[in-house]
C-alpha angles and dihedrals in degrees: 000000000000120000102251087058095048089050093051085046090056085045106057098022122088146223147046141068148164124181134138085252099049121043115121132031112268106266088209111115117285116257115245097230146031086243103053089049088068099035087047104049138119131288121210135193126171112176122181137177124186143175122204124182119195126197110177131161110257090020135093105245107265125219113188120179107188135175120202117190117180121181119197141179124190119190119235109260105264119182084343100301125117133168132195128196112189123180118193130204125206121189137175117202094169110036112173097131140082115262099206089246132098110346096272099129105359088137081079127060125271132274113169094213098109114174117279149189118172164132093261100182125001112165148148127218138186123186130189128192091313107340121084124177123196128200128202146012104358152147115268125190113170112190107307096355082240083131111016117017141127108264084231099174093072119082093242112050137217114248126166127231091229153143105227126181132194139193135187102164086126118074114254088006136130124187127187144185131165131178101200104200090178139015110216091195125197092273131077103261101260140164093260088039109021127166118270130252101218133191094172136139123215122196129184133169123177133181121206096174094092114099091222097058141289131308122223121183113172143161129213116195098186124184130170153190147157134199088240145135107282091268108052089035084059094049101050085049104050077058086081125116155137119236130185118191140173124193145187118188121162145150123226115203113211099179138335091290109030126065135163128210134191135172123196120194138172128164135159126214137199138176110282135180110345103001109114097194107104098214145134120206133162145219139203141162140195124191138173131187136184127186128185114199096308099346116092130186127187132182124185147165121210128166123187089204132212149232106238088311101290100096128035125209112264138232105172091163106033118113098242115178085080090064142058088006147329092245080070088218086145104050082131124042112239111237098250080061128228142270111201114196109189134181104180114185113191136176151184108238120212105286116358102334128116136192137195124165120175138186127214129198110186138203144171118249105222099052104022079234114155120244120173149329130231133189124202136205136186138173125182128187114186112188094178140345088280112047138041154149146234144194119188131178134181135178125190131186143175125237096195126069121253082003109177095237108071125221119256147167133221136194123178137193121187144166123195134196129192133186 
């Protein structure tokens, strides 16, 4: 099937699916007509401007001042169907930093807040008793978002042209399936990151029913292209996998004040669909929280292994910036793979103020050889349910001489508004 078909398929067809912002039908009264559920729907507004400043060895320091703006309506559920149109703004007013696309300003660091103007989310959905479908271009968070998820900290984020179906007939579980036809990643589609053609099937069941936490096994049959020069063509192919996963994540309340957490996680991974690598590669993760009233501390091991350190472990639709580091130095995992020890320490201020600080000690997989450090930093202020702000720091360094990931430095300042 070529891809315009398939396009015009995803565009007339209907059902399924799955996000962290859709997942059940709105509980609000039914509207009496066709008419009235598209005259009485919702409204919605997310504003957001940020500063982020870059200083990185072998770059100019980078000072980027962006505003994002995205406008949305989403019709009231009638006879089980729904349906959402979003358009996003991106907008640099200082713009003294590299974009990640084309070669305009890559003297300077890189911000991956390129300019955009867009149709950000247009779906239709249809859900009946406890299975809804959504089709279209649309927001998709799997678990922890540690393998599909939105990328939600840039100002563009990253949506899927899919058909995604959920079911939740079974008590305490959840069952997904998602057939991604195209990737709109954070950039603007250009020649060096363009978006990504996707034939690619996504599975995940979870069970929430065990005292000790909730069960997760999934499968993620990923295969890509893009209408791009060799290199890049190569690249975003080579992006293909198969990944199978199981994972067990839970809290245990001891009393009012004290509570534990873990999470548990293993999953292998080998070339799948287009990728012309030949390689295995694991990953697993342990984690262990504690939190006493409003303080929270959390230590954990994880390593996106490697096959002999030629090819590390992938994660192309992960958000990434939560994990390995806010610096994001590791948005790609080297091929000798990476070992990530973390100890993160968080905390409600007095009033509406939180706080989180971590610290990172990295490592490769193959050679248990040390690679950097990074601490994080991070202070929200929420004055109502609509707006906030944030201040964010990270600082990354090697610990090896002439290392191929450079030390750098971010600070972030951000307001956001939500309606």
């Amino acid at each position: 099937m070529t891809h315009t078909m398939k396009s015009h398929l995803l565009h007339i067809a209907l059902l399924a699916s799955i996000g962290a912002s859709a997942l059940i039908a709105d509980p609000a009264p039914a509207p009496a007509s066709f008419t009235e559920s598209l005259t009485h729907g919702k409204v919605s507004i997310n504003a957001r401007l940020r500063y982020e400043t870059v200083d990185q060895d072998g770059f100019a320091d980078a000072d980027a001042l962006t505003a994002r703006l995205r406008l949305g309506y989403t019709t009231k559920a009638y006879k089980g169907f729904q349906a959402m149109i979003e358009g996003e703004a991106v907008t640099p007013i200082v713009k003294d930093y590299f974009d990640s696309t084309g070669t305009n300003g890559s003297n300077y660091a890189a911000v991956a807040d390129p300019e955009v103007y867009h149709v950000n989310q247009a779906w239709l959905a249809y859900t009946y008793e406890k299975t809804k479908g959504t089709l279209g271009r649309q927001k998709l968070i799997l678990d922890n978002a540690r393998f599909i998820g939105d990328v939600g900290w840039r100002q563009n984020d990253q949506t899927f042209d899919a058909f995604v179906v959920q079911d939740k007939s079974f008590e305490k579980t959840t069952l997904t399936y998602a057939y991604l036809e195209r990737i709109n990643r954070i950039f603007d589609d250009s020649g060096a990151q363009p978006d990504w053609d996707s034939n690619s099937h996504v599975f995940n069941a979870s069970y929430a029913g065990f005292p000790i936490g909730t069960l997760t096994a999934y499968a993620y049959l990923l295969d890509f292209d893009a209408d791009s020069a060799p290199a890049v063509k190569t690249a975003v192919r080579n992006n293909s996998n198969a990944t199978y996963g199981l994972s067990l994540a839970g809290t245990r309340p001891f009393n009012k004040d004290w509570k534990a957490s873990y999470r548990l996680e293993y999953a292998t991974q080998s070339d799948y669909g287009n990728s012309a690598l030949g390689y295995n590669a694991d990953y697993y993760v342990a984690e262990l929280g504690g939190a006493y009233k409003t303080y929270t501390l959390t230590a954990g091991y994880e390593v996106l292994g490697s096959d002999n350190g030629l090819v590390g472990f992938k994660a192309p639709l992960a958000t990434m910036h939560a994990f390995n580091g806010w610096a994001d130095a590791f948005l790609a995992t080297p091929a000798g793979g990476l070992t990530d020890t973390y100890l993160k320490a968080g905390a409600k201020a007095p009033g509406p103020v939180q706080l989180l600080a971590g610290y990172h000690f990295f490592g490769t997989e193959d050679a248990a050889t040390t690679l950097a450090q990074e601490f994080d930093a991070l202070a929200v202020y929420k004055l109502n349910k609509q707006l906030s702000f944030t201040a964010k720091f990270a600082k990354f360094w090697s610990d090896q001489t002439g290392a191929a990931t450079a030390d750098r430095t971010k600070f972030w300042l951000q307001a956001d508004y939500a309606y």
